[in-house]
Each structure stands twice: as structure tokens, then as C-alpha cells.
VOPAPA-437686 format. One record per residue (C-alpha): x, y, z; residue number from 0. Coordinates in steps of 0.2 Angstrom, whole numbers, plus 2048, in hexadecimal, padded with zeros to 3 digits. Layout:
N
<<X; Y; Z>; NUM>;
...
REM end
This chain:
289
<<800; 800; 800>; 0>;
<<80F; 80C; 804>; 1>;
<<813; 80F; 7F2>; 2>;
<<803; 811; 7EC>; 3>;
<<7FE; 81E; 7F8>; 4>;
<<810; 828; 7F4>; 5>;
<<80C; 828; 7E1>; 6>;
<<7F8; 82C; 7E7>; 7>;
<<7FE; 83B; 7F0>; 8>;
<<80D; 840; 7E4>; 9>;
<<7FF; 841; 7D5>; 10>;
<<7F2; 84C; 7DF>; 11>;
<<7FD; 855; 7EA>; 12>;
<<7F9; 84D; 7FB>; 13>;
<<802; 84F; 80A>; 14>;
<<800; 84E; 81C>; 15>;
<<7F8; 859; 828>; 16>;
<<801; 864; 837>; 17>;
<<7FE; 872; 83F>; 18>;
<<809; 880; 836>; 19>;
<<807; 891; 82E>; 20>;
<<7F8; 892; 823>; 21>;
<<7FB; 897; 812>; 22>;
<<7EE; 894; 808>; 23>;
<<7D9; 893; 80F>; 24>;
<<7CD; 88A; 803>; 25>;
<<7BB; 88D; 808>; 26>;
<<7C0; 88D; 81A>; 27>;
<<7CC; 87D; 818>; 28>;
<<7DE; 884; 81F>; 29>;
<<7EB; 87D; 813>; 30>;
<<7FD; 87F; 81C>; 31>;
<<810; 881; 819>; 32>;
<<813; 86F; 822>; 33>;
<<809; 868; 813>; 34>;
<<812; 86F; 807>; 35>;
<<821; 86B; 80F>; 36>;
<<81C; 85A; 812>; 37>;
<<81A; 85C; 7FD>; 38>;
<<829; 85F; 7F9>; 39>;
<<832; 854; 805>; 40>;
<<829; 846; 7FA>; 41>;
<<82D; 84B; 7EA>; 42>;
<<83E; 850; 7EC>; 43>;
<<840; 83F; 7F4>; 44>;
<<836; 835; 7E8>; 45>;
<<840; 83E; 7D8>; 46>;
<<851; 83A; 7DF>; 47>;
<<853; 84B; 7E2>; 48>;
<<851; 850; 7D1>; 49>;
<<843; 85A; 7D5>; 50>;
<<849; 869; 7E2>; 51>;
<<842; 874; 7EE>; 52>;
<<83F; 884; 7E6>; 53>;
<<830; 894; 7E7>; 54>;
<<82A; 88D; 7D5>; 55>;
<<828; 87B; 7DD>; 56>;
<<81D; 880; 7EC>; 57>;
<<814; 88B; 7E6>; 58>;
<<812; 87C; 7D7>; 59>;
<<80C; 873; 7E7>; 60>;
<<801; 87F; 7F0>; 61>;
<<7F7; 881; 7E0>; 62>;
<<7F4; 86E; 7DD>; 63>;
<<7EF; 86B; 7F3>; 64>;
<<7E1; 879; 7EF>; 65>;
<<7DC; 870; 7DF>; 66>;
<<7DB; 861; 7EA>; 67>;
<<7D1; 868; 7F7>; 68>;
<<7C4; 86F; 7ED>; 69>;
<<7C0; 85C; 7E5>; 70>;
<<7BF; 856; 7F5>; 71>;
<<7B4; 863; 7FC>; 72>;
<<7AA; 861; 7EC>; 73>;
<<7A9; 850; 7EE>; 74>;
<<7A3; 850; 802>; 75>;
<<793; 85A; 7FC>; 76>;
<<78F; 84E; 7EF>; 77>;
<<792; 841; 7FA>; 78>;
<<79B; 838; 7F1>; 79>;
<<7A7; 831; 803>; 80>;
<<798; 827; 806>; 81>;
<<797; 820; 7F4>; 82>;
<<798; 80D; 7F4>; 83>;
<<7A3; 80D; 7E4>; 84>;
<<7AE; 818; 7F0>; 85>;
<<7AC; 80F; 800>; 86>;
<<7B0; 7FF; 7F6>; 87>;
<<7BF; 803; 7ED>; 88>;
<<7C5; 80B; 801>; 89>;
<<7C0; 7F9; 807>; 90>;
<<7CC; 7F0; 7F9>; 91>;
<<7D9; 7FA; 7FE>; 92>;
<<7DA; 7FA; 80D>; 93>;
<<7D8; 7E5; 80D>; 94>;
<<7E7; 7E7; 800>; 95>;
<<7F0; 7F2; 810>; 96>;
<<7ED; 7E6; 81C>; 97>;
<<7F2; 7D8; 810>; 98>;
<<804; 7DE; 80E>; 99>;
<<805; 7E4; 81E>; 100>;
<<806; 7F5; 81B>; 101>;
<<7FA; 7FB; 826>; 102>;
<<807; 7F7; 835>; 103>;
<<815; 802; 82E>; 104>;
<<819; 813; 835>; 105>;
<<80F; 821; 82D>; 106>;
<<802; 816; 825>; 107>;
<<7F3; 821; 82E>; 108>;
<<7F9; 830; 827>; 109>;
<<7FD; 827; 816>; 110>;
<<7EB; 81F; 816>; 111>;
<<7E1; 831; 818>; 112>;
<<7EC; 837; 809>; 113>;
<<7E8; 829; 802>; 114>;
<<7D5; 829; 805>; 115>;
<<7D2; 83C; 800>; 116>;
<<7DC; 838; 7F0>; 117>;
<<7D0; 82C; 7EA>; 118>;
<<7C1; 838; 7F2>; 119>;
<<7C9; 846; 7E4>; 120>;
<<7C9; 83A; 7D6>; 121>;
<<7B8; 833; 7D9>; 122>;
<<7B0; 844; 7D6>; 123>;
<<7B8; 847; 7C6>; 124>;
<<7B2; 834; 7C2>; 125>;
<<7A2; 83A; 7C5>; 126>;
<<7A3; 84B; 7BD>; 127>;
<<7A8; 83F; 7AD>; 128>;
<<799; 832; 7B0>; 129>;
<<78C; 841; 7B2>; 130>;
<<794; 84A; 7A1>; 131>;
<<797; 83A; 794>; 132>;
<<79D; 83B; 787>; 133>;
<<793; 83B; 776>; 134>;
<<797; 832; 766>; 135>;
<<794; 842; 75C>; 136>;
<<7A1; 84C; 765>; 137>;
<<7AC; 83F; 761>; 138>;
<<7A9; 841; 750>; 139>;
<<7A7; 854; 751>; 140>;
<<7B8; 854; 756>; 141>;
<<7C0; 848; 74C>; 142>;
<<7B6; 853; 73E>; 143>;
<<7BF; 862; 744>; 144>;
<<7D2; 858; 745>; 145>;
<<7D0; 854; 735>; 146>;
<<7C9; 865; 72E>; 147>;
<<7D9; 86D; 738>; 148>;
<<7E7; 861; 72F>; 149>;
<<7DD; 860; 71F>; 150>;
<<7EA; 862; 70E>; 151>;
<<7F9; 864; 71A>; 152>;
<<809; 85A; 71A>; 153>;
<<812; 850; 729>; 154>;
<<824; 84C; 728>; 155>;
<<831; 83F; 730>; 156>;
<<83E; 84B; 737>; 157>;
<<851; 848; 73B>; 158>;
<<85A; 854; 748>; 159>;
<<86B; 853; 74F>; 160>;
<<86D; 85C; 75E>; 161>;
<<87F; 867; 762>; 162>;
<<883; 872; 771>; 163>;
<<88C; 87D; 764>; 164>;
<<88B; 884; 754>; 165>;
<<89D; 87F; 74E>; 166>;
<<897; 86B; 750>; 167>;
<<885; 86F; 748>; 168>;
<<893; 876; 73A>; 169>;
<<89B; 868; 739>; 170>;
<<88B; 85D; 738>; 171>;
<<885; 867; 728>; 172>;
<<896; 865; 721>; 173>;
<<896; 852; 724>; 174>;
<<884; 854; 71C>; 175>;
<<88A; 85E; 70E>; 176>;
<<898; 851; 708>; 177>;
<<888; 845; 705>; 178>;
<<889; 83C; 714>; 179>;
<<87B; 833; 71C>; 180>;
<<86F; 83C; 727>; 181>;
<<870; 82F; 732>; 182>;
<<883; 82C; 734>; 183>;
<<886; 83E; 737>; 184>;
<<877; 83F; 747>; 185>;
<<880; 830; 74D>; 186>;
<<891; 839; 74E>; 187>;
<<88D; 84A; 752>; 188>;
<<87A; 84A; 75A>; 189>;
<<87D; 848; 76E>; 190>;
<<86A; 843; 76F>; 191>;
<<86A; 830; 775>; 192>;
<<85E; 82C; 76B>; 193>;
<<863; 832; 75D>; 194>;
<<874; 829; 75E>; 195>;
<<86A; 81B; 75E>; 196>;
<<85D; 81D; 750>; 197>;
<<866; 82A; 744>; 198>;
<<85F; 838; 74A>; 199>;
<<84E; 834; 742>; 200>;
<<83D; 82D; 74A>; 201>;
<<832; 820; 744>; 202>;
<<823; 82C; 747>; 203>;
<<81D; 83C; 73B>; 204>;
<<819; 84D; 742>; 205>;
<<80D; 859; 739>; 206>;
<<813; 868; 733>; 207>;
<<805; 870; 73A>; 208>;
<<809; 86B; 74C>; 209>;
<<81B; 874; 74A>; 210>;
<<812; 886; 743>; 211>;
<<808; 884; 750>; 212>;
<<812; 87F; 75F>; 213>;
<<825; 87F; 758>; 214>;
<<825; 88D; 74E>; 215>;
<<83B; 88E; 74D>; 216>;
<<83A; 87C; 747>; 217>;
<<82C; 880; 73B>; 218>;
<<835; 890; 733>; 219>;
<<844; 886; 732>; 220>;
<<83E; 877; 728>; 221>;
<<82D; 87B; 71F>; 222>;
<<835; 880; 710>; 223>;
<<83F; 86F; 70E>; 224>;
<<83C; 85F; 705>; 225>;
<<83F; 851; 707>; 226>;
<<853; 84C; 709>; 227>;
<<856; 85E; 70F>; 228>;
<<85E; 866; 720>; 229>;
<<860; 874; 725>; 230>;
<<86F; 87D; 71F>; 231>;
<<871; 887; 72F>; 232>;
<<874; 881; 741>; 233>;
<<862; 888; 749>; 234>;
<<864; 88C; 75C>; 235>;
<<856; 884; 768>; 236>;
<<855; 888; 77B>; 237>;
<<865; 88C; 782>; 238>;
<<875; 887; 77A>; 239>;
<<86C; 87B; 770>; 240>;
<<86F; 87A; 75A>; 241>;
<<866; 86D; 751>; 242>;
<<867; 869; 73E>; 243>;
<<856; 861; 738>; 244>;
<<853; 857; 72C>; 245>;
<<845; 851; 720>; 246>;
<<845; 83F; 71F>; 247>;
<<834; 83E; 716>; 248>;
<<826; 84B; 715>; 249>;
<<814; 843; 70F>; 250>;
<<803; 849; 711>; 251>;
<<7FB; 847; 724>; 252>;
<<7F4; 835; 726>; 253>;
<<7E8; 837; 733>; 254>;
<<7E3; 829; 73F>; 255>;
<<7D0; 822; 73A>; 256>;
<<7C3; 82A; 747>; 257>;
<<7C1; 81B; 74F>; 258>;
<<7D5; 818; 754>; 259>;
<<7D3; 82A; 759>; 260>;
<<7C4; 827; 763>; 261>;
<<7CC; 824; 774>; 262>;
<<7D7; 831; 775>; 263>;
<<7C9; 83E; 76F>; 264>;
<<7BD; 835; 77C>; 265>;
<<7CB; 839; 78A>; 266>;
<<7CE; 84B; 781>; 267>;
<<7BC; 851; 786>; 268>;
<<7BA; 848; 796>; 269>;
<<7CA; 851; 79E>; 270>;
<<7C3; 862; 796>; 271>;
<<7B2; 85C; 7A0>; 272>;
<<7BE; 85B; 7B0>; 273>;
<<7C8; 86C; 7AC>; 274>;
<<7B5; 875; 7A9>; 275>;
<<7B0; 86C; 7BA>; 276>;
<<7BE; 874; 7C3>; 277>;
<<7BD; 883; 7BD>; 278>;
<<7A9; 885; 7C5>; 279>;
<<7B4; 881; 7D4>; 280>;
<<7BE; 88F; 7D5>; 281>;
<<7B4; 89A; 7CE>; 282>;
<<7A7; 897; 7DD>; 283>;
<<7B7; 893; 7E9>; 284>;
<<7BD; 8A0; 7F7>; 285>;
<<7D1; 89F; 7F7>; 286>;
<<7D9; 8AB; 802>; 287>;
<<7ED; 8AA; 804>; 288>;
REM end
């Protein structure tokens, strides 16, 4: 059960409760800086200290404990901690606790209430998605609109090498330049992994759409290629990054058939149901910091 209820409280930003300095009130329920320190004690542990204590991070923290506290507020007025689907799944659980013996460890009551309001959180937004269903003409609505967005546009298979410098990009064209392989050169000059491995060019197509629209220095640098063309200039990314790209093969977009798309549409609308839902929430919420 441990584990579990670490991830549990990692996703929805759980932590656990001691009298400290209040930072945050959500409709009355204090929220406070032992919490978010309890927070980051968990992250920073659970990512290997990857993840570091910083003012971005709390206040990362302090945002998602009041998103938390307004589900489970929402979900105490519908009722839904005396759901049987609820009280069930709470039963299995802790039967699965008490199983592996985790119910004796240090820490577990405090783990189990994370735990327990955790599921209470995601059981409203399950209930905010079984009382909103989604209908077979939105699905194909929007699959009518994808298709209308990417209709008579291209999609290419594009190479990068990645450099930390413009003299080794440089020297990438150059290899380029005396006709040899895309491939051969990424693998000697790209310091992408990846790329070593695979030539500096993916099994999967991008639409040229999607880089206008969300990559616009990749999309200048490469809409006007063809295929078997790179980019004759190292183009500089974040930092001191310098790519040379690529175009393996450039073909008009193949859309996957509605029904392949159907799922991830289905999920698409049900999270922008969740997000609307929310949203009433803090609209009608009282925050006071």
C-alpha cells in the first residue's frame, strides 16, 4: 500500500496535516506551509533530487493542494464519501493494506487519509464525466474539424542533429555537403542519444501544420525544403543549442480513420468536461492568501 499512496499523493498534491502558518484558505479549509513542506519533502525525495526546492515549485504545490481541496469539498456536498462505488473501492484497499501488512508500518494513518481523500477527488471528476457523456456526434464533429484543420497539407519525416556549437553544426553541413549520408553524419556529430542510435531520424511523421503552429523556428527553417534537403545554416534552439534538420520524406498528412482516433478524442472532451467543471469551482470558490 506504501507506494501506492506516495504516487496517489505525488499526482494530486497530498500531503499531511500540521499545525503551521496558514498560507492559503479555501472556503474556510486552512491549507498550511507544513503541507507544502511535507510536498516538497516527497518530491524532492521521490525524484532523486532532481526536482529541488525552489519559490516556482511551492508555489507549483500550493496551487495544486487548493485544486485538491476544492474536489474534495465538491465531492462531500454531493455526497459522493458515502458512495458505495467509493466505500467499496476504500474497502479493497484497505483489505490489500492489511494484506501486505502495510497497515502496521509507521506513517500508514497519515498515508491512508492522503490516500482516501485522493480517491474522494477523483471520484467527483468520475462523476462529473458519468453525468456529462460523451456523444458519438462530438466525436465525429471533431474528428470533422481535425480533418478540415489538416485538409491539403503536408507532413514530413524529419532528421535533426543536435550541436552545442555552431562550428560542429558547420561541420555537420559540410559532411552533408560532400554527399554523405544524413544518417552517418547525425551519428557522428548529433549528441542526442537517440539520434546516435537511429540516424537522427524518427519512424514517425509530424505535420507541418503542427510546427507553424507550435514550432514556428523549425517551421521557417524547413517549410521551404524538399525532400533530401537540410538546412544549410546551423539554426540555434533554446540555449546553446544548433540543430541542422533534415527532410527525410515530405507526403501529404495521412490521417488516422475516426474510429482509431476515437479514444483519444473521447478522452480530449471528457478532460475539457473536467477543466469546465473546475473552473465553476473557482469561479464560486473564496481563496484568500
Amino acid at each position: 500500500m506504501k507506494k501506492p499512496l506516495i504516487a496517489a499523493a505525488i499526482m494530486l498534491g497530498l500531503t499531511g496535516i500540521a499545525a503551521a502558518q496558514t498560507v492559503v484558505t479555501v472556503n474556510g479549509t486552512k491549507i498550511d506551509s507544513k503541507e507544502i513542506d511535507n510536498q516538497v519533502n516527497i518530491l524532492v525525495k521521490e525524484s532523486q533530487n532532481k526536482i529541488q526546492d525552489s519559490p516556482e515549485l511551492r508555489k507549483s504545490i500550493t496551487n495544486r493542494l487548493v485544486t485538491r481541496t476544492l474536489l474534495i469539498q465538491a465531492a462531500k456536498k454531493q455526497n459522493l464519501d458515502k458512495d458505495p462505488e467509493y466505500l467499496n473501492a476504500l474497502s479493497q484497499a484497505e483489505a490489500e493494506a492489511k494484506r501486505l501488512g502495510d497497515d502496521k508500518k509507521p506513517g500508514f494513518n497519515e498515508e491512508w487519509a492522503f490516500f482516501k481523500d485522493n480517491l474522494l477527488a477523483q471520484a467527483y471528476l468520475a462523476n462529473v464525466v458519468k453525468n456529462n457523456p460523451v456523444k458519438p456526434e462530438d466525436v465525429r464533429n471533431a474528428y470533422n474539424d481535425i480533418a478540415k484543420y489538416y485538409s491539403g497539407t503536408q507532413e514530413v519525416q524529419l532528421g535533426e542533429i543536435l550541436t552545442r556549437d555552431t562550428d560542429t553544426a558547420n561541420k555537420a553541413i559540410a559532411q552533408l555537403q560532400a554527399k554523405k549520408s544524413f544518417a552517418a553524419v547525425a551519428k557522428e556529430y548529433t549528441i542526442d542519444p537517440a539520434g546516435r542510435e537511429s540516424g537522427g531520424i524518427p519512424k514517425d511523421y509530424i505535420a507541418i501544420k503542427d510546427l507553424q503552429e507550435n514550432a514556428t523556428l523549425v517551421y521557417n527553417a524547413i517549410k521551404d525544403l524538399k525532400k533530401g534537403q537540410y538546412t544549410t545554416t546551423p539554426v540555434q534552439g533554446n540555449g546553446n543549442i544548433y540543430a541542422v534538420f533534415y527532410i527525410n520524406d515530405k507526403r501529404s498528412i495521412k490521417l488516422p480513420t475516426q474510429k482509431e482516433m476515437e479514444p483519444m478524442l473521447s478522452r480530449r472532451m471528457q478532460n475539457a468536461t473536467m477543466a469546465r467543471a473546475l473552473d465553476e469551482l473557482y469561479k464560486s470558490a473564496s481563496i484568500k492568501q
